[in-house]
FITIZA-694746 format. One line per field, with one value per residue (C-alpha): residue in three letters; chain; z, x, y negated. Coordinates in steps of 0.25 Angstrom, whole numbers, padded with zeros to 4 digits. Example, Ala and Ser with C-alpha at 12.3 -4.5 7.8 and 13.67 -1.06 7.14 Angstrom:
2
rest <- Ala, Ser $
kette <- A, A $
up <- 0031, 0029 $
east <- 0049, 0055 $
north <- 0018, 0004 $
end
This chain:
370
rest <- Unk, Unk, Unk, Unk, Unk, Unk, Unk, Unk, Unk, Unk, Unk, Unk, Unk, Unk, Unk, Unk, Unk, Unk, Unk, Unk, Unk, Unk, Unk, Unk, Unk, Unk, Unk, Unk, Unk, Unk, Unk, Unk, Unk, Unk, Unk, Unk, Unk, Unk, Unk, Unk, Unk, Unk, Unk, Unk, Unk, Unk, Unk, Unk, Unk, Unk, Unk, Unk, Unk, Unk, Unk, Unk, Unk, Unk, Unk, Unk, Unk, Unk, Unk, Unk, Unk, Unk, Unk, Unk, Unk, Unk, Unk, Unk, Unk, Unk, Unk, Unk, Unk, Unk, Unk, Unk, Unk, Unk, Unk, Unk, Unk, Unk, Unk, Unk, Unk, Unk, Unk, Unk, Unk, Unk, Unk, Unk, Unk, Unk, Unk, Unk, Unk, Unk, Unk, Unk, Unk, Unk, Unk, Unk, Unk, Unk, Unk, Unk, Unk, Unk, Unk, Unk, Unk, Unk, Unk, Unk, Unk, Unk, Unk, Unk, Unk, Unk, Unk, Unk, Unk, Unk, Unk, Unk, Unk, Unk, Unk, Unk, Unk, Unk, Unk, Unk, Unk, Unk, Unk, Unk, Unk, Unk, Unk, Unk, Unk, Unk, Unk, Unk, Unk, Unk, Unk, Unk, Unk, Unk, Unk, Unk, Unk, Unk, Unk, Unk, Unk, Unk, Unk, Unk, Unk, Unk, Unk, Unk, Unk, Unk, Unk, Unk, Unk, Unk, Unk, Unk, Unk, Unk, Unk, Unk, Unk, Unk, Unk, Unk, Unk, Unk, Unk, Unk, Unk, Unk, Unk, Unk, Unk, Unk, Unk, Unk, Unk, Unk, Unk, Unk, Unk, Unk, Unk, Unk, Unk, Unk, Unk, Unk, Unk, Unk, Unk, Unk, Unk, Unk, Unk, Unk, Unk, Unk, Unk, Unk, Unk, Unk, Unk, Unk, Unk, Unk, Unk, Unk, Unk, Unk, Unk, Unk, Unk, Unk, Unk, Unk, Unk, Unk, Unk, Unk, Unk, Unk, Unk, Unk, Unk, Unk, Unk, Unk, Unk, Unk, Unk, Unk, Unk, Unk, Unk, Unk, Unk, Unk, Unk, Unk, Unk, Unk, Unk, Unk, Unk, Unk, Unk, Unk, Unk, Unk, Unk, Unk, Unk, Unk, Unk, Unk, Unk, Unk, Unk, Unk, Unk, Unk, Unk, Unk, Unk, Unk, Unk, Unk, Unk, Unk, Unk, Unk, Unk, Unk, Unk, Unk, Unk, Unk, Unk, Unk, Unk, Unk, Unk, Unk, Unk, Unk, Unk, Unk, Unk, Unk, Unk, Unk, Unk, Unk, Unk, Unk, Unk, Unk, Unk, Unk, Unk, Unk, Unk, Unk, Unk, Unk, Unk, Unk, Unk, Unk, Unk, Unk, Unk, Unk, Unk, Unk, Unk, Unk, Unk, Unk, Unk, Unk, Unk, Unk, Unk, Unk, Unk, Unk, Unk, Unk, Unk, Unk, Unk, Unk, Unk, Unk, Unk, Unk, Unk, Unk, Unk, Unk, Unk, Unk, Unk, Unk $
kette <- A, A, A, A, A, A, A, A, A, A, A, A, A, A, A, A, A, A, A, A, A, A, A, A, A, A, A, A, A, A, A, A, A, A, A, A, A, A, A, A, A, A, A, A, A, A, A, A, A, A, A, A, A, A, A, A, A, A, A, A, A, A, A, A, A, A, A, A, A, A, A, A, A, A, A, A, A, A, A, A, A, A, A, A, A, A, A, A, A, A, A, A, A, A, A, A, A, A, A, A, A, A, A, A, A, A, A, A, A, A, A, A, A, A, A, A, A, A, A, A, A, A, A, A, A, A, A, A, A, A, A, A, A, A, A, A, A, A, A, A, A, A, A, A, A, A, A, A, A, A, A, A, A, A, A, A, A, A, A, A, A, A, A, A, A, A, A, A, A, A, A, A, A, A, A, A, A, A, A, A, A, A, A, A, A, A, A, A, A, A, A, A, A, A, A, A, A, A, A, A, A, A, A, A, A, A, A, A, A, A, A, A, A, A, A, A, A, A, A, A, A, A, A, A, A, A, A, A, A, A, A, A, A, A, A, A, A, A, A, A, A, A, A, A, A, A, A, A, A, A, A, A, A, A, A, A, A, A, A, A, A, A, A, A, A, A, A, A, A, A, A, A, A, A, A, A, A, A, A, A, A, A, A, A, A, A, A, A, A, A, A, A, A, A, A, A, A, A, A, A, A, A, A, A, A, A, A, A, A, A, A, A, A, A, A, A, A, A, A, A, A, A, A, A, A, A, A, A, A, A, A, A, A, A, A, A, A, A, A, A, A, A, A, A, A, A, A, A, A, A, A, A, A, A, A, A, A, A, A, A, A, A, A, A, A, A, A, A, A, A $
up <- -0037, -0042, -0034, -0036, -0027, -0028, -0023, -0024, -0031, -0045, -0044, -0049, -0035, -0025, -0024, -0013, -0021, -0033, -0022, -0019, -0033, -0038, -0028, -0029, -0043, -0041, -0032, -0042, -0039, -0051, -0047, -0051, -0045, -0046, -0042, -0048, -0062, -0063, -0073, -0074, -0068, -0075, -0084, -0075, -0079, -0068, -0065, -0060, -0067, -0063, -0065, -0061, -0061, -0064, -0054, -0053, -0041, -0036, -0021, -0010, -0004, -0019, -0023, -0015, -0016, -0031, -0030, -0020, -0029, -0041, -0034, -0027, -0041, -0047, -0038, -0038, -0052, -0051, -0051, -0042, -0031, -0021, -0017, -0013, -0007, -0005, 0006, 0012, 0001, -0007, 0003, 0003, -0011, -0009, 0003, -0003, -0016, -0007, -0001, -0011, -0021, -0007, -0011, 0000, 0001, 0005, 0009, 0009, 0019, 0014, 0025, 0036, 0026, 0038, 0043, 0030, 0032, 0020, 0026, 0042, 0042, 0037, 0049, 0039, 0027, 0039, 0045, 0031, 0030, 0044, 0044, 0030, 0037, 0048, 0039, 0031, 0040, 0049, 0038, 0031, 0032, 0022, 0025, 0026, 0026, 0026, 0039, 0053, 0059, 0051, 0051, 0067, 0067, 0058, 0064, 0078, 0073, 0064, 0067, 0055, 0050, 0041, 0038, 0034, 0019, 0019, 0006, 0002, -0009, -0016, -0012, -0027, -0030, -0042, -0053, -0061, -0071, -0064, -0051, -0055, -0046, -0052, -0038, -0042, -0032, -0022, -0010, -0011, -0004, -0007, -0005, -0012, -0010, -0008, -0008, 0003, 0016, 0026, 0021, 0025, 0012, 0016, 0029, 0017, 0009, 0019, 0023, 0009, 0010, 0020, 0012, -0003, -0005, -0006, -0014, -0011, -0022, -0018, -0025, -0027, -0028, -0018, -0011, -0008, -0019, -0023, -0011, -0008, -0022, -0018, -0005, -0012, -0022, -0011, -0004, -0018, -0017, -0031, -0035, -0022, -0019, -0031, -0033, -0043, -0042, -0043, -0047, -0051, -0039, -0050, -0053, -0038, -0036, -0044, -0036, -0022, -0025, -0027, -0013, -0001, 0007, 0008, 0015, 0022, 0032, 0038, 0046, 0055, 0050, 0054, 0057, 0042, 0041, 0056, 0052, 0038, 0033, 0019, 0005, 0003, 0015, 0008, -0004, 0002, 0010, -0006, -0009, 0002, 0004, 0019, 0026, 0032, 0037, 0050, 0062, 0060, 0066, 0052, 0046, 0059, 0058, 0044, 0044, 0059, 0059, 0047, 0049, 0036, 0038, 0048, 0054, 0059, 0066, 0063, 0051, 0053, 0041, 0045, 0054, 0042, 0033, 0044, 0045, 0028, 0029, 0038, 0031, 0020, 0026, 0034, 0027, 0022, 0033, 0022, 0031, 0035, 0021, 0016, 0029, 0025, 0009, 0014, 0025, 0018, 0006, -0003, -0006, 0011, 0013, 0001, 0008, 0019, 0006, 0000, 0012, 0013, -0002, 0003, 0014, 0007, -0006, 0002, 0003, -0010, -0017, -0004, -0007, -0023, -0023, -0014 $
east <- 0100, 0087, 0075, 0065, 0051, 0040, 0024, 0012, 0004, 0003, 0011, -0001, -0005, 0006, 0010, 0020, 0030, 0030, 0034, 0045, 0049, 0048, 0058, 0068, 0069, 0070, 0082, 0090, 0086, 0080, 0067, 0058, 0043, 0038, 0023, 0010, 0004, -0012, -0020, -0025, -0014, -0012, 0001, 0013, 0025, 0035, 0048, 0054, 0052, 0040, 0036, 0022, 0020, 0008, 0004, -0009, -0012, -0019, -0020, -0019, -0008, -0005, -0002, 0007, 0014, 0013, 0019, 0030, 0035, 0035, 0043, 0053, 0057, 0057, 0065, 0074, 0079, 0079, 0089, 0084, 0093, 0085, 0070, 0060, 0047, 0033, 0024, 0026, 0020, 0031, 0041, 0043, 0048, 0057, 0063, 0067, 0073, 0080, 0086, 0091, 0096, 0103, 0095, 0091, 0076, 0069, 0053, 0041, 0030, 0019, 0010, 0010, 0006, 0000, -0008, -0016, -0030, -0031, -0019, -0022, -0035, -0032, -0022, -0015, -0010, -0007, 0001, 0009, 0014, 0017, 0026, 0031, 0036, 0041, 0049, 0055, 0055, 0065, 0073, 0070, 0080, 0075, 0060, 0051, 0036, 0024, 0023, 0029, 0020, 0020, 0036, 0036, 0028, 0037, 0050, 0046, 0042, 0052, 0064, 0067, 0069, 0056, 0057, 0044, 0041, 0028, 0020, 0017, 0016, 0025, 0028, 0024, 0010, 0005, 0000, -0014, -0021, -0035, -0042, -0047, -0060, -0074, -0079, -0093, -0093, -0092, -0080, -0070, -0066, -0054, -0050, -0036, -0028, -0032, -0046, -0044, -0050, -0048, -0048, -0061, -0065, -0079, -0082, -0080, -0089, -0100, -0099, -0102, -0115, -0112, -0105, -0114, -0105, -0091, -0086, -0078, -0067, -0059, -0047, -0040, -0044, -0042, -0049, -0063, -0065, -0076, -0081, -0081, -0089, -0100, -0100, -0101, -0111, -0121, -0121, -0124, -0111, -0106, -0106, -0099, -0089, -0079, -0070, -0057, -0050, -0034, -0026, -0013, -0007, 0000, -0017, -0021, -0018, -0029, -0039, -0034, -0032, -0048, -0052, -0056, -0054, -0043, -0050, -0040, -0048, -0042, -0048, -0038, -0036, -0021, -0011, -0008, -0020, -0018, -0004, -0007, -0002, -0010, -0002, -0016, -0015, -0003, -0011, -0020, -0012, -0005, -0018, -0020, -0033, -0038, -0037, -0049, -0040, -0041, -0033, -0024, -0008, -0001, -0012, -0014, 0000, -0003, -0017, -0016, -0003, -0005, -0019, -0025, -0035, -0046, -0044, -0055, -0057, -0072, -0076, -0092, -0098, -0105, -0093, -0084, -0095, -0093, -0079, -0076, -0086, -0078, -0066, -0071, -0074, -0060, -0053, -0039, -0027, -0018, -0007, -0008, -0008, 0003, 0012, 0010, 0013, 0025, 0031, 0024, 0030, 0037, 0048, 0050, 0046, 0054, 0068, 0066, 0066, 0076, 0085, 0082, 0085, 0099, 0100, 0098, 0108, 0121, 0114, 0108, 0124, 0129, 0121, 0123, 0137, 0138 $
north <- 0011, 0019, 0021, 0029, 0027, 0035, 0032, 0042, 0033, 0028, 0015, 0006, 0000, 0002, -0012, -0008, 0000, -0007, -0019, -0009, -0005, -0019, -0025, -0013, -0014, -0030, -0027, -0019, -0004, 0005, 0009, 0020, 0022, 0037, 0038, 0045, 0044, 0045, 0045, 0032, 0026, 0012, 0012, 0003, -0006, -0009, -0015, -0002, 0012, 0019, 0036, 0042, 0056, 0062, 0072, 0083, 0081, 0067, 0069, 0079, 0089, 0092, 0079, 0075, 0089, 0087, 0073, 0074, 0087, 0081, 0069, 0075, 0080, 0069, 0063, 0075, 0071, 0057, 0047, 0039, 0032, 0031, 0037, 0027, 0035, 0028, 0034, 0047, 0056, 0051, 0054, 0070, 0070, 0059, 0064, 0077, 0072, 0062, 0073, 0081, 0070, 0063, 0050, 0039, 0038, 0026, 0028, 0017, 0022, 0013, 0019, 0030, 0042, 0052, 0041, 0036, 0040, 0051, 0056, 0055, 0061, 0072, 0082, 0091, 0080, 0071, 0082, 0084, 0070, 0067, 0080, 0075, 0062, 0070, 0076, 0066, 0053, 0054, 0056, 0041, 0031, 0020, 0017, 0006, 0006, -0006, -0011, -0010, -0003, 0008, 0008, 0009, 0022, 0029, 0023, 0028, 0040, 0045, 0036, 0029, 0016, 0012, -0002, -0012, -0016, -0022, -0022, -0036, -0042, -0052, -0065, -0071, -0071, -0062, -0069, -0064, -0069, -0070, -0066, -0050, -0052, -0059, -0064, -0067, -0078, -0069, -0069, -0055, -0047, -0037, -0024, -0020, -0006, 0008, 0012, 0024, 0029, 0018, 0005, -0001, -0003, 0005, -0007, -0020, -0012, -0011, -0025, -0030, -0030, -0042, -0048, -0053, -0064, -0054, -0043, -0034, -0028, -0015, -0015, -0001, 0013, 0026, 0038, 0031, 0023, 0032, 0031, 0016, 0016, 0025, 0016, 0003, 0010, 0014, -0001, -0008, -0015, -0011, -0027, -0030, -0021, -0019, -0009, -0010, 0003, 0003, -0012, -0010, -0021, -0030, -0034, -0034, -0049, -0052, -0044, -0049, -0064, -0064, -0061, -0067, -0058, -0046, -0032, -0023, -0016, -0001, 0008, 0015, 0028, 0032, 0025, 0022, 0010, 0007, 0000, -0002, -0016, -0015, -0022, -0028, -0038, -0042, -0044, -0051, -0062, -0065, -0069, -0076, -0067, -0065, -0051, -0044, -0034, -0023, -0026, -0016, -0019, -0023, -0028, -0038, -0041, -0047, -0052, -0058, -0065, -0073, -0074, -0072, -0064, -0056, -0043, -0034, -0019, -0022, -0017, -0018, -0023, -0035, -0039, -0038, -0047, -0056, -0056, -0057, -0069, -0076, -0074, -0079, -0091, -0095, -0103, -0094, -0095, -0102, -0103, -0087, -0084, -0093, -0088, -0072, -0075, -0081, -0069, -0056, -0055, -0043, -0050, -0050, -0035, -0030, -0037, -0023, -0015, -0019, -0018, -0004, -0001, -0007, 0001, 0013, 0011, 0015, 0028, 0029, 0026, 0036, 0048, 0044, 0047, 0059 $
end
């Protein structure tokens, strides 16, 4: 059987659907990815086939117009089996060539995409996607998204069955050939995945000038970069706050395995961070590096129960000095660590998507020979 999936990104840092297409291509399906080519994006080489399509738009109404167009006719001539859509601004292009071509479609929802804060604030783009779901939803029948919270809402509200893959890591450890972080001496703290509107990255900032004996490295890119820069460059912290841009995931071991401490802070800004269960934590807990974390419900249901690491809805500077200093000072919960490495792993979560693959072969061969 061949699946196509298709992303709106450029492939290099979405760990969760090379998960996806890595696992399906282990389990005998042909798999194609389809996403977005920039012009820096870093040349790729995967197990399964991969397409990017350059587009002229980057962001805005117009891209994705531009790129839900140019995908539905892709798809169109495709010879894909099944269609595998990736977030809600994938989906309308996938629905509709599913449709024509009478192929099953199966779709990731790795967030709630009206409630994502460059989304939500915004009443007329909120209202586009939330009628786009209202469109198409109800009419799902193989779905699964990142966490259970997020799963409910859309089950109660549309009636559908969305199941639960959470993004974890492997079980195995990923190898490098040394740490990617020069310490200076100094204890680290780490900040890994989107640089956007949200997610706290501005209250660590000001609490570095509490902090001499720390520094803090931001690992990713995104909208406020530039701003985060400017902000850093106006408090003289430009030798204490370190910012890498985009690594490709297969390097980001190297980075995480150099902390002390983990930084997932979220402000609530919709529904869509609220319930956020972040791949970061993830990363963190396989490097066995405590979480500072916000007290958010998916989150607690992690960093709580396995105790390895401190949640907070206090983001004050000089109460978060405090707090990173004490975490730096407990001694690591080694138990708590050792008992999330063994339960949170891919190879668990991926068992739900696989069983959904299978479920959705008879009518992938049914709708093949009509």
């Amino acid at each position: 059987m061949k699946i196509t999936a298709s992303v709106t990104n450029d492939l290099v840092t979405d760990q969760r659907v090379h998960k996806v297409c890595t696992t399906l291509s282990q389990n005998g399906y042909d798999v194609k990815l389809v996403g977005r080519k920039f012009r820096d994006s870093k040349a790729l080489q995967r197990a399964y086939r991969i397409d990017r399509m350059r587009l002229l738009f980057k962001r805005s109404a117009f891209f994705y117009a531009e790129y839900n167009i140019r995908l539905f006719f892709y798809l169109l001539f495709d010879k894909a089996d099944i269609y595998l859509s990736n977030d809600t601004d994938s989906l309308p292009a996938n629905y509709l060539a599913a449709k024509i071509r009478r192929k099953p479609l199966v779709f990731d929802a790795h967030e709630m995409f009206p409630e994502v804060p460059e989304v939500t604030q915004r009443k007329l783009v909120k209202a586009v996607w939330t009628k786009i779901e209202d469109w198409i939803f109800p009419h799902l029948k193989n779905t699964y998204t990142v966490c259970q919270s997020i799963a409910d809402i859309y089950n109660r509200k549309y009636g559908i069955n969305m199941q639960v893959v959470r993004n974890i890591p492997p079980a195995e450890q990923t190898t490098y050939t040394q740490p990617a972080i020069d310490t200076q001496g100094k204890k680290i703290l780490l900040y890994q995945g989107a640089v956007n509107v949200g997610r706290g990255i501005e209250w660590v900032i000001d609490t570095m000038p509490y902090l001499d004996d720390f520094l803090f490295y931001v690992v990713g890119d995104g909208d406020v970069l530039s701003d985060l820069k400017e902000k850093v460059n106006r408090q003289n912290l430009n030798d204490r706050v370190i910012f890498t841009g985009r690594i490709p995931f297969e390097e980001l071991p190297a980075y995480t395995a150099c902390a002390n401490i983990g930084i997932n802070l979220l402000e609530n800004k919709g529904l869509n961070y609220y319930y956020a269960l972040p791949n970061r934590i993830f990363d963190y807990i396989r490097k066995n590096i405590p979480v500072l974390a916000t007290d958010f419900p998916e989150i607690r249901r992690i960093v709580a129960h396995y105790s390895i690491g401190t949640l907070v809805d206090n983001y004050e500077p000089k109460f978060l000095a405090a707090t990173i200093r004490q975490m730096a000072n407990e001694e690591k919960n080694t138990k708590g660590f050792e008992a999330a490495n063994a339960e949170l792993s891919w190879e668990n979560e991926s068992e739900t998507l696989l069983k959904i693959m299978q479920e959705t072969l008879p009518e992938a061969v049914s709708k093949e020979r009509k």
